[in-house]
C-alpha positions in Angstrom: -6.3 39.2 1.2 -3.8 36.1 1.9 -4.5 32.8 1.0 -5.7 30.9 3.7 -3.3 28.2 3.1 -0.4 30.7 3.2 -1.9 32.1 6.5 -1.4 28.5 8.0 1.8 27.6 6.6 3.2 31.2 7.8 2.1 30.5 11.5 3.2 26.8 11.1 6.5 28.1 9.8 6.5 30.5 13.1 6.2 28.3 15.7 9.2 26.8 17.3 8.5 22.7 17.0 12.3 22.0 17.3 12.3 23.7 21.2 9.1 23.0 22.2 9.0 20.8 25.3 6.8 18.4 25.7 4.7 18.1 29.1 5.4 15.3 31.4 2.7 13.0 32.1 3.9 12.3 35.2 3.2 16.2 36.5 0.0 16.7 38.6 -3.4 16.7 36.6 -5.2 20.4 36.8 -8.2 20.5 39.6 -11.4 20.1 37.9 -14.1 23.1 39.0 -16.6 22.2 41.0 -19.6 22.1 38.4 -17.4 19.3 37.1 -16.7 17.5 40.3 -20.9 17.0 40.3 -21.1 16.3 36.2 -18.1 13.5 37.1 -20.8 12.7 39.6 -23.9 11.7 37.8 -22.8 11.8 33.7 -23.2 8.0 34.2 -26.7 7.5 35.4 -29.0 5.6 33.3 -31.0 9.3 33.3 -29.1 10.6 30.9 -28.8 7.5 28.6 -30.9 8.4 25.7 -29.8 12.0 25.6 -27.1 13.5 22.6 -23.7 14.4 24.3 -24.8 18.0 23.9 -28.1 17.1 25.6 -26.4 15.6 28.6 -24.2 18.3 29.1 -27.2 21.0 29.2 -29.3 18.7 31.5 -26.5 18.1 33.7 -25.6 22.1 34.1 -29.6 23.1 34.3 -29.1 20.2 37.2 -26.5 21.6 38.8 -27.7 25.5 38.4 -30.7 24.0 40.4 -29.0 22.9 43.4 -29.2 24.0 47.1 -26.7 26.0 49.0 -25.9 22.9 50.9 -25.1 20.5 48.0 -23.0 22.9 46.1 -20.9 23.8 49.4 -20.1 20.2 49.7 -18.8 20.2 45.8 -17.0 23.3 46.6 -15.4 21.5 50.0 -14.6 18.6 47.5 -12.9 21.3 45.0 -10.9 22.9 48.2 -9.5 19.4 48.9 -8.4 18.7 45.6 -6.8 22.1 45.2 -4.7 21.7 48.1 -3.7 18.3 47.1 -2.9 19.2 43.9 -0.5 22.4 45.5 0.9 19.1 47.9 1.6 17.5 45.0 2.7 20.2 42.9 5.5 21.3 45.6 6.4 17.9 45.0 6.8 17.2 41.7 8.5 20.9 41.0 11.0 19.3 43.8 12.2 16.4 41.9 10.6 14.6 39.4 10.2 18.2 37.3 13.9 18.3 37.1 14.5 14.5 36.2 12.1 15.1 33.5 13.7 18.3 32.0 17.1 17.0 31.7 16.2 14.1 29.0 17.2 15.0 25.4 14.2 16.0 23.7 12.6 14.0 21.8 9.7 16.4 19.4 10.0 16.2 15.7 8.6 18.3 13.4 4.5 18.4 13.3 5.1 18.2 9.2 7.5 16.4 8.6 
């Protein structure tokens, strides 16, 4: 068996940091589901103040498994909405700004050096 060390210096050594180009911050954020559209929603409550992270997170999906037909088709109307913004803003952004972006020198070093 390889050294473990070896194992992550070999894939280190594999990957092409010298090409690898970096994402634009400018491009359109992904479209959250929507079990995260309602966690977004109520994460801040005062409820769930006194719970761990990990706590939160269960109470907030037993929460959200519980729902009725009507609330979670208005968090999936919400998720609809944002996904054809997002494809709005997409078309954009692959229309210009994508292109601006790609001809700048890049600019990634080396993760070890």
């Amino acid at each position: 068996s390889k050294n473990p060390v070896s194992l992550r210096q070999a894939y280190v050594d594999s990957k092409d940091w010298e090409t690898e180009v970096p994402k634009d911050p400018r491009a359109p954020k992904r479209v959250p589901a929507p079990e995260r559209f309602y966690a977004l929603q109520v994460q801040d409550e005062p409820r769930f103040d006194n719970l761990s992270k990990k706590d939160r997170q269960r109470a907030i999906k037993d929460e959200y498994d519980s729902l009725s037909p009507e609330q979670r088709e208005k968090l999936h109307a919400q998720h609809h909405e944002a996904r054809v913004r997002h494809a709005r803003e997409l078309q954009e952004y692959n229309a210009g700004a994508r292109e601006e972006f790609r001809s700048r020198e890049p600019t990634v070093e080396r993760a070890w050096s």
